[in-house]
VEXDREN-2710 file (C-alpha; in Angstrom, 1 decimal):
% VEXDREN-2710
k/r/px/py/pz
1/UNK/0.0/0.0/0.0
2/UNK/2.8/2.5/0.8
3/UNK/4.6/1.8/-2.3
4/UNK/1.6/2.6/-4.4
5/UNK/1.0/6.1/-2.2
6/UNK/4.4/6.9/-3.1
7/UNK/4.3/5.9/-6.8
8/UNK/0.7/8.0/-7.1
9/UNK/2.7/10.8/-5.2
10/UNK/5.5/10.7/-7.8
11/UNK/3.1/10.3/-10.6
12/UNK/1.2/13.4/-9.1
13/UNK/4.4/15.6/-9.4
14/UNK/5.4/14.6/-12.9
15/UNK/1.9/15.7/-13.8
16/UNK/1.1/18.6/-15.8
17/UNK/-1.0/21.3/-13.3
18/UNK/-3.8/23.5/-15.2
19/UNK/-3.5/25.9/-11.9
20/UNK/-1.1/28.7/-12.1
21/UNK/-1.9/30.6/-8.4
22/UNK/-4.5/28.7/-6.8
23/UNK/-4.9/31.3/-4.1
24/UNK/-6.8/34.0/-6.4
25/UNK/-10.1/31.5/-5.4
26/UNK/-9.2/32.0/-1.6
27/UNK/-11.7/34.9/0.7
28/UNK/-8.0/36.3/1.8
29/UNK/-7.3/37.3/-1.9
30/UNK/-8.0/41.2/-2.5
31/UNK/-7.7/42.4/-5.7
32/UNK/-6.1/45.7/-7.0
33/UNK/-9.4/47.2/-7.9
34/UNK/-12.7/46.2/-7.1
35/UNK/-14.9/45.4/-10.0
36/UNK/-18.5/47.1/-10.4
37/UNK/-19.0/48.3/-7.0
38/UNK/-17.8/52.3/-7.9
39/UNK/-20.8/53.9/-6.4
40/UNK/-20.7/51.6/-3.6
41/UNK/-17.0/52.4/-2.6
42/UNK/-17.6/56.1/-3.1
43/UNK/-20.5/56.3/-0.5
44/UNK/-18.3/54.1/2.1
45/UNK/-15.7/56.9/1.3
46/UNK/-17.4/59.4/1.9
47/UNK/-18.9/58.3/5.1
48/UNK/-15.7/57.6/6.8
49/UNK/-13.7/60.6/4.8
50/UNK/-14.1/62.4/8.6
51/UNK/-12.1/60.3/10.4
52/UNK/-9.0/61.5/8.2
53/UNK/-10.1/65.0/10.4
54/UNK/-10.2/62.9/13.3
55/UNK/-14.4/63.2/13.3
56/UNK/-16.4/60.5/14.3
57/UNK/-18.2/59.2/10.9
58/UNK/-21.1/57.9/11.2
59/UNK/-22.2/54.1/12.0
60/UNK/-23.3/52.7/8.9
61/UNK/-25.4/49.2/8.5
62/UNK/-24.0/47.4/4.9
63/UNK/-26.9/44.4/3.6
64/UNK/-26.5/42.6/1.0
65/UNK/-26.7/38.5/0.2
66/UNK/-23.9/36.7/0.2
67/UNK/-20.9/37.2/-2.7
68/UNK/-21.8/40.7/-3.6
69/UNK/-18.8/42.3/-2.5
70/UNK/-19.7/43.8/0.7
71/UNK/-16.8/42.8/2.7
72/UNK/-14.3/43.2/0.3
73/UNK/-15.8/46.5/-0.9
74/UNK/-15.4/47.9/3.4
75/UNK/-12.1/46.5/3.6
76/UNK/-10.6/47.9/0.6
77/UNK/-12.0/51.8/1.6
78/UNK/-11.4/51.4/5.0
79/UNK/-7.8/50.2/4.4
80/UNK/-7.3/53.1/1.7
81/UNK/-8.1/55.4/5.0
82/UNK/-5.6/53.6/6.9
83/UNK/-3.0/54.0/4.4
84/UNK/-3.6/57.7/4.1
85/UNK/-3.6/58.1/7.4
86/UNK/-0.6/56.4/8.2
87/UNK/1.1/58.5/5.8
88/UNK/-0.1/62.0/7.0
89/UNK/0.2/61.0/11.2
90/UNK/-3.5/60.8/11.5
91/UNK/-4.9/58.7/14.9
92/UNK/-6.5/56.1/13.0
93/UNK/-7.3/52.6/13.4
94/UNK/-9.2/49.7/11.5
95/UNK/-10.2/46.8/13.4
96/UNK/-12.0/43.8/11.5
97/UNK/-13.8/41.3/13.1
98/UNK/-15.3/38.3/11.6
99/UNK/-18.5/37.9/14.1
100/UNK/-19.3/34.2/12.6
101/UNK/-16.1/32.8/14.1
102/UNK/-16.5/31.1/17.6
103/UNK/-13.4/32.7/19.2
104/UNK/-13.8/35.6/18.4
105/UNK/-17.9/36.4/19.1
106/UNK/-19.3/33.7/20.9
107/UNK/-20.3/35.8/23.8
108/UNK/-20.1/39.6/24.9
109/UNK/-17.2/38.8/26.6
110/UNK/-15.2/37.2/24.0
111/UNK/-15.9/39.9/21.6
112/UNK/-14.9/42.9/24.1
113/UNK/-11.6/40.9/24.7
114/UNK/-10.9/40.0/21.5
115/UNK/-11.5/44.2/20.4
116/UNK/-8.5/44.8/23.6
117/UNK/-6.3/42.6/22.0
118/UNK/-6.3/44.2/18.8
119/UNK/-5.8/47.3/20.9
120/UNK/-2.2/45.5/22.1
121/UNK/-4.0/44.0/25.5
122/UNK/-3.2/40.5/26.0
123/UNK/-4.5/37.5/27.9
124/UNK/-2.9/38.7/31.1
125/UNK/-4.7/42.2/30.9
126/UNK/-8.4/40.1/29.8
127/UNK/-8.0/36.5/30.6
128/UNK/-10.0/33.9/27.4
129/UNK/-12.6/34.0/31.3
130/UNK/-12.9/34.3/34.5
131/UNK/-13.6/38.5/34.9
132/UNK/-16.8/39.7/34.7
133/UNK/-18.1/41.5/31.8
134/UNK/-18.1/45.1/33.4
135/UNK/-14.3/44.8/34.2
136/UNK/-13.6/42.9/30.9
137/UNK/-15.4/46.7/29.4
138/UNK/-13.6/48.7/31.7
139/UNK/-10.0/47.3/30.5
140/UNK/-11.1/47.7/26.6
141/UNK/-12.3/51.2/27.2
142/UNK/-9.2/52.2/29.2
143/UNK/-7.0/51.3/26.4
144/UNK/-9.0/52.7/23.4
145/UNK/-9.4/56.5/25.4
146/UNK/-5.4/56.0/25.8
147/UNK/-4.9/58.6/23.1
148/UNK/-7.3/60.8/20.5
149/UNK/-8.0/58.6/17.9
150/UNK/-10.7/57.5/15.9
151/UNK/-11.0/53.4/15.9
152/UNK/-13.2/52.1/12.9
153/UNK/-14.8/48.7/13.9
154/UNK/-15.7/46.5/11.5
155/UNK/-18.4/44.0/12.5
156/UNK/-18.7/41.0/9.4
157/UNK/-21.6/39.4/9.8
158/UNK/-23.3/41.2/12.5
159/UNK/-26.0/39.0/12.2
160/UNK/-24.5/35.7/13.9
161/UNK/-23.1/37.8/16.8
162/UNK/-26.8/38.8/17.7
163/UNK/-28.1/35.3/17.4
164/UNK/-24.9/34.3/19.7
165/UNK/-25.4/37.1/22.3
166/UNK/-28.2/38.9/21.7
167/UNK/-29.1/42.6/20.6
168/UNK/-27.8/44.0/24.0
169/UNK/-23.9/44.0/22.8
170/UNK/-25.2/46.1/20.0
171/UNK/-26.4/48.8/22.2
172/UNK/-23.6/48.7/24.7
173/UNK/-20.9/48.9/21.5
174/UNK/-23.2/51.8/20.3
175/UNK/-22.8/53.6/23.6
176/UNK/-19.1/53.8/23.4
177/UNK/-18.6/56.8/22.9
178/UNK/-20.5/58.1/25.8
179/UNK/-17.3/56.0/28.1
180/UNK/-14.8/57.7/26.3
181/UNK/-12.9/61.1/26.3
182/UNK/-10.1/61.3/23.8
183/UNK/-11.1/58.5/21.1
184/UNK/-14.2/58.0/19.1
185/UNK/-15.7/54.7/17.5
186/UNK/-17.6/54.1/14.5
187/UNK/-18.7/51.0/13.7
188/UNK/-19.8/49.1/10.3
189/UNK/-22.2/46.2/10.6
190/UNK/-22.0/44.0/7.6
191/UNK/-25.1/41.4/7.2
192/UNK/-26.1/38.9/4.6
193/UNK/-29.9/39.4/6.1
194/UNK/-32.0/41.9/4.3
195/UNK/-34.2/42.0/7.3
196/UNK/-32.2/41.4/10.5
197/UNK/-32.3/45.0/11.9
198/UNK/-36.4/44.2/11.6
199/UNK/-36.0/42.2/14.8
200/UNK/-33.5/44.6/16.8
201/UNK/-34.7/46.9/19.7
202/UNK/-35.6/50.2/18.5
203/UNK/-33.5/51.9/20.7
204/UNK/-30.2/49.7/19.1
205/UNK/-31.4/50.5/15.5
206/UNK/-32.1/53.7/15.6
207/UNK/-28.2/54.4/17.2
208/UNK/-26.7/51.7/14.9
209/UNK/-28.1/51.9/11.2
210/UNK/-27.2/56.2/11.3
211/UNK/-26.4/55.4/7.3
212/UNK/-27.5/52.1/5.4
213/UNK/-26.1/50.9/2.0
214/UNK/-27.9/48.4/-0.1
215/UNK/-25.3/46.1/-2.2
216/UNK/-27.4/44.5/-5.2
217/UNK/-26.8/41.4/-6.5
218/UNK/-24.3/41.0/-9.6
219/UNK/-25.8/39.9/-12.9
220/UNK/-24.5/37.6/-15.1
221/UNK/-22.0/39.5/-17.4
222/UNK/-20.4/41.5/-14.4
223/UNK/-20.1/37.9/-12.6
224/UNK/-17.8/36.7/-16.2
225/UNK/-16.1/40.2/-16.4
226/UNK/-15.1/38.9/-12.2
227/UNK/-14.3/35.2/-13.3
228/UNK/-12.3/36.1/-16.2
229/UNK/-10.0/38.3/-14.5
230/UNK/-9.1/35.9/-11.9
231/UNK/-9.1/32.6/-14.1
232/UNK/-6.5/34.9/-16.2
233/UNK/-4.6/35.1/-13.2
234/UNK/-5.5/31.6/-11.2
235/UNK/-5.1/28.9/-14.6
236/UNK/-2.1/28.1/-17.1
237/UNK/-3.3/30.1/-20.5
238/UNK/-5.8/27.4/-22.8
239/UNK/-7.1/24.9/-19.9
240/UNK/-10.8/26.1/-20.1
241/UNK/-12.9/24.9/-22.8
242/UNK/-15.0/28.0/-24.1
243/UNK/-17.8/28.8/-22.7
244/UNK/-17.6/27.4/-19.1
245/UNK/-16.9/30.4/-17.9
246/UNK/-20.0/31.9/-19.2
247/UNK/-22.1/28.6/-18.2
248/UNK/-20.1/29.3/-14.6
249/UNK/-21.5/33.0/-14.5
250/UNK/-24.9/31.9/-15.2
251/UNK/-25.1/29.5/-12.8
252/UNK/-23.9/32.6/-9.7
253/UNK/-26.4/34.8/-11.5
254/UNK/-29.3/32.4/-11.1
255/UNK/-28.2/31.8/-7.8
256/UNK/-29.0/35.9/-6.4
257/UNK/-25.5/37.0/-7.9
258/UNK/-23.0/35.5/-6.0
259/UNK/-19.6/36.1/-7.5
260/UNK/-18.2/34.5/-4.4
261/UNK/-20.0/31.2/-5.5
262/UNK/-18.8/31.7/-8.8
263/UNK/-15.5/31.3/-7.9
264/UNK/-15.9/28.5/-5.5
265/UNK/-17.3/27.0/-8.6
266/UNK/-14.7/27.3/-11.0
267/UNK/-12.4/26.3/-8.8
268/UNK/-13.8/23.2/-8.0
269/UNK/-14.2/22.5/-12.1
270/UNK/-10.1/22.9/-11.8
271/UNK/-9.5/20.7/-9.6
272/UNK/-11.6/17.9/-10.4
273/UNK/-10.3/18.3/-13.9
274/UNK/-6.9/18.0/-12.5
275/UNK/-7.5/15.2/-10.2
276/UNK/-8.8/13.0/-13.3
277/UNK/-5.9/14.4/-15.1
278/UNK/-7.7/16.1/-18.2
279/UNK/-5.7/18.7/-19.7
280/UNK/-8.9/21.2/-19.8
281/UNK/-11.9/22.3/-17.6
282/UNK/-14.8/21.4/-19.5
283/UNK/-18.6/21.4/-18.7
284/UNK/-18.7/17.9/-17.1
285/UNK/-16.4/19.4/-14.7
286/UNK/-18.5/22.5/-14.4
287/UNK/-21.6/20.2/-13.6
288/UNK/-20.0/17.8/-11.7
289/UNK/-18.9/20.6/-9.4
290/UNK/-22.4/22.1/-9.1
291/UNK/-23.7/18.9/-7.9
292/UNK/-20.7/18.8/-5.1
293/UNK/-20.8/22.0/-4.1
294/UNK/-24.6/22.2/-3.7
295/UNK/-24.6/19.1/-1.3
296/UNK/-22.1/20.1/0.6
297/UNK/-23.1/23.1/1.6
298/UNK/-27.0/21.6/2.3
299/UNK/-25.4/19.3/4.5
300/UNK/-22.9/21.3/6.1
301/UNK/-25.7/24.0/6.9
302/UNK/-28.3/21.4/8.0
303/UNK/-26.0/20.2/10.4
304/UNK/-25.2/22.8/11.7
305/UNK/-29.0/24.4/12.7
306/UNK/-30.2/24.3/16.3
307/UNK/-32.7/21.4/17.1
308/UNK/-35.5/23.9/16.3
309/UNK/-34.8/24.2/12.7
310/UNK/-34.1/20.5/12.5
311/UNK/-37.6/19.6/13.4
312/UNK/-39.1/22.2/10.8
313/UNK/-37.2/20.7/8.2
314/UNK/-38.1/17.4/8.8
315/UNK/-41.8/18.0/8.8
316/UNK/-41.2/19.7/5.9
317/UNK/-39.3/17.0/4.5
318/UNK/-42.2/14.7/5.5
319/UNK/-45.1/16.8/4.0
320/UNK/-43.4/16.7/0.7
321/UNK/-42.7/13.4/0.3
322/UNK/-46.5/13.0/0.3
323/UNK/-47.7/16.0/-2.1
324/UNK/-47.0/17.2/-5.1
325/UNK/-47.6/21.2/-4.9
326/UNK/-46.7/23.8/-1.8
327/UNK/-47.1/22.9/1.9
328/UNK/-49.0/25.4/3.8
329/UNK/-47.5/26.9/7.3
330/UNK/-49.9/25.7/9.3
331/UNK/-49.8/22.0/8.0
332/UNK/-46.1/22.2/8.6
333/UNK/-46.2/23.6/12.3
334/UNK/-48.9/20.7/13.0
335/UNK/-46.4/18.2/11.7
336/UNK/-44.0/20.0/13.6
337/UNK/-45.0/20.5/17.0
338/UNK/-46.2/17.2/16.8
339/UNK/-42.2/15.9/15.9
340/UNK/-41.3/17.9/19.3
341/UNK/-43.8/16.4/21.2
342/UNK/-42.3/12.8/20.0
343/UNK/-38.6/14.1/20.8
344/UNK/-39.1/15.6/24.1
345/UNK/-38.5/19.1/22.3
346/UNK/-40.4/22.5/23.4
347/UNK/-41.9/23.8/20.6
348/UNK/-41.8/27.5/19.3
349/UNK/-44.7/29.5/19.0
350/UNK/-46.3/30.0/15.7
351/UNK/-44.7/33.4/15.1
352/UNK/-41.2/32.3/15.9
353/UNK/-41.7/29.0/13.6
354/UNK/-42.3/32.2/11.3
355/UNK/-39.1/33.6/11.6
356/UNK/-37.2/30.4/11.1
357/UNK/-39.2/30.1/7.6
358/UNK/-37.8/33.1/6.6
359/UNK/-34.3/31.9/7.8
360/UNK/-34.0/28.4/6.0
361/UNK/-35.9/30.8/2.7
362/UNK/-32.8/32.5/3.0
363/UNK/-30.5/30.3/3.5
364/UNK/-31.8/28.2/0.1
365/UNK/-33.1/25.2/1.8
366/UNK/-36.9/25.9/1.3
367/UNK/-38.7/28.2/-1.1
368/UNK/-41.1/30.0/0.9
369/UNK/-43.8/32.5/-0.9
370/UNK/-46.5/35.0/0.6
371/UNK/-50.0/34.4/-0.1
372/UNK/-53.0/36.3/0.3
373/UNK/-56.2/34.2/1.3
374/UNK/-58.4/37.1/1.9
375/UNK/-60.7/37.8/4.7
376/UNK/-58.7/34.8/6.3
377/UNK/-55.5/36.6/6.3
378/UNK/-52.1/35.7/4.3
379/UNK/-50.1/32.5/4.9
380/UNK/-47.0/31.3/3.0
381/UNK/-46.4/28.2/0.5
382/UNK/-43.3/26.2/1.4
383/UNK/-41.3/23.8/-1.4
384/UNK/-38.0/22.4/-0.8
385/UNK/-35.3/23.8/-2.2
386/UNK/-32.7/20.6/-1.8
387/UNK/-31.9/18.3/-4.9
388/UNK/-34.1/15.0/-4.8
389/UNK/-30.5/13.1/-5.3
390/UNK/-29.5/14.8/-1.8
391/UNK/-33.3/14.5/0.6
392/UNK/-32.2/11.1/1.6
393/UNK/-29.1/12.0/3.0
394/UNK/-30.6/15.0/4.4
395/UNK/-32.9/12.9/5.7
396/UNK/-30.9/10.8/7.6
397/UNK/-28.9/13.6/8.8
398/UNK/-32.0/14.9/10.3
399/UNK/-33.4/11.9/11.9
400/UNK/-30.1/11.4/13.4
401/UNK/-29.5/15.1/14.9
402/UNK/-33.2/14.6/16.3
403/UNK/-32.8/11.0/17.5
404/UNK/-35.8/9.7/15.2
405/UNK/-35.9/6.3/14.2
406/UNK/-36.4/5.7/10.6
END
């Protein structure tokens, strides 16, 4: 056996690669210029333009799905500042935080510690636990109102840290400034959800969402213009058969403009292509990729869902195994509630089963459509949105998070 590893391992490196710089695919990449999002970049710009006067800008709340630029489009302006502060001696200071990673906003306390550290505290000043939250504050804000500065914050999708910790650390970061005598914070919440300031406290909106920016979707041709740039940069020149590409842009487009899935895409095409050893990327590659890609990410997100969600999805699993057409809301928070009642699980009110239709509609799992039945009010018709070659496994998936015999 290890003489045929090492043989395929020497075979591997004789082998001609159709990658040039693999790395042009990877979310750390940022490109020289930022295609199609001008008028995006120039209202960022001139939001934050005070802080080169050492002003507080204001907070401003970004939406936008996912793989329409919005990250890339904050960090490239707010870097610019940076640079052009650095070069006059201006007090200013960037600080990115990913919200959807565990270490860093899992709870108010991890988040406050993690904004010291960039600050230059370490885990002696704010210990990974162990002080309480108000002195964990007190440490960060001692720090920050060290000098006059203005600190940008960052906050990538603010969305998750809410769900993690609540709306509360929204309204204690948005009174900040109120602690403070010498610096001044602004922050930027980036958010996939179109709707998730819908659910905040009024109080936390209102002091939070002082500017909001809309980033649409990108349509088919910009999503090529994107993919052929980088495939110039990322593949040897003549590996992709014409037109995948274009089949590759169309594909993002359809799915709400994601350029980010685009080139998760193509670069799957590459290296199944280069795995089987073809010397081009060719459709079969394109659709095989599809296929991959699509049930890995339903599995990876449906495992990932709180017990809650589970059981929602499984009645609606359930419900369509038996119809044809839409499921109705209430027949799938009947089927539902009556799947918590068999597990031992609490279920949600009607209102909050609600809200988790609108989160699994987002996320692409279920197709969930608004319908008017008149005098008797509105109600919405649910289809699953999950490949028939990928139910059973999700399926299984299911019945084992929630302990279900088949």
């Amino acid at each position: 056996m290890t003489n045929n590893l090492n043989a395929y391992f020497e075979k591997y490196l004789q082998k001609e690669m159709l990658f040039r710089d693999k790395k042009v695919f990877t979310m750390s990449y940022t490109p020289d210029s930022i295609e199609f999002r001008d008028e995006q970049i120039d209202i960022i710009a001139g939001i934050l333009a005070p802080a080169l006067r050492v002003e507080k800008p204001s907070n401003l709340f970004i939406y936008g799905k996912t793989g329409t630029g919005k990250t890339l489009t904050v960090r490239h302006t707010a870097n610019h500042i940076q640079q052009v502060a650095k070069e006059k001696e201006i007090p200013v200071k960037v600080i990115y935080l990913n919200c959807k990673l565990k270490r860093v906003a899992d709870t108010e306390y991890r988040l406050v510690a993690q904004l010291g550290y960039e600050l230059g505290l370490t885990e002696e000043d704010i210990p990974p636990t162990g002080l309480p939250t108000d002195e964990v504050y007190k440490k960060f804000y001692r720090v920050l109102d060290k000098q006059k500065q203005v600190v940008i914050l960052i906050l990538d999708e603010i969305d998750q840290l809410v769900k993690k910790a609540g709306d509360e650390i929204l309204y204690n970061l948005t009174r900040i400034n109120s602690e403070l005598k010498l610096a001044q914070v602004t922050i930027i919440g980036i958010s996939n959800d179109l709707v998730f300031t819908d659910g905040l406290d009024t109080r936390v909106k209102s002091s939070l969402s002082e500017e909001e920016l809309v980033f649409p979707p990108y349509n088919a041709f910009q999503i090529q213009n994107i993919l052929k740039k980088r495939a110039k940069i990322a593949f040897k020149d003549g590996v992709i058969q014409e037109g995948v590409i274009e089949k590759c842009a169309a594909y993002a487009a359809r799915e709400h403009g994601d350029v980010r899935r685009a080139l998760e895409l193509l670069r799957v095409s590459g290296e199944l292509a280069e795995r089987k050893g073809e010397e081009k990327i060719a459709f079969s590659h394109l659709d095989e990729a599809e296929d991959k890609i699509e049930r890995d990410r339903v599995i990876d997100i449906i495992e990932t869902q709180p017990k809650q969600f589970q059981a929602l999805l499984y009645a609606v699993l359930k419900l369509s195994q038996n119809t044809q057409g839409f499921i109705l809301t209430g027949e799938a928070y009947e089927l539902y509630k009556s799947i918590c009642y068999t597990i031992d699980l609490r279920p949600l009110t009607q209102r909050r089963i609600s809200d988790v239709i609108t989160e699994l509609d987002m996320l692409g799992i279920i197709n969930a459509k608004i319908i008017s039945k008149g005098r008797f009010g509105r109600t919405r018709e649910i289809a699953l949105a999950i490949p028939s070659t990928t139910r059973p496994k999700v399926q299984t998936i299911l019945e084992q998070g929630l302990a279900i015999q088949a």
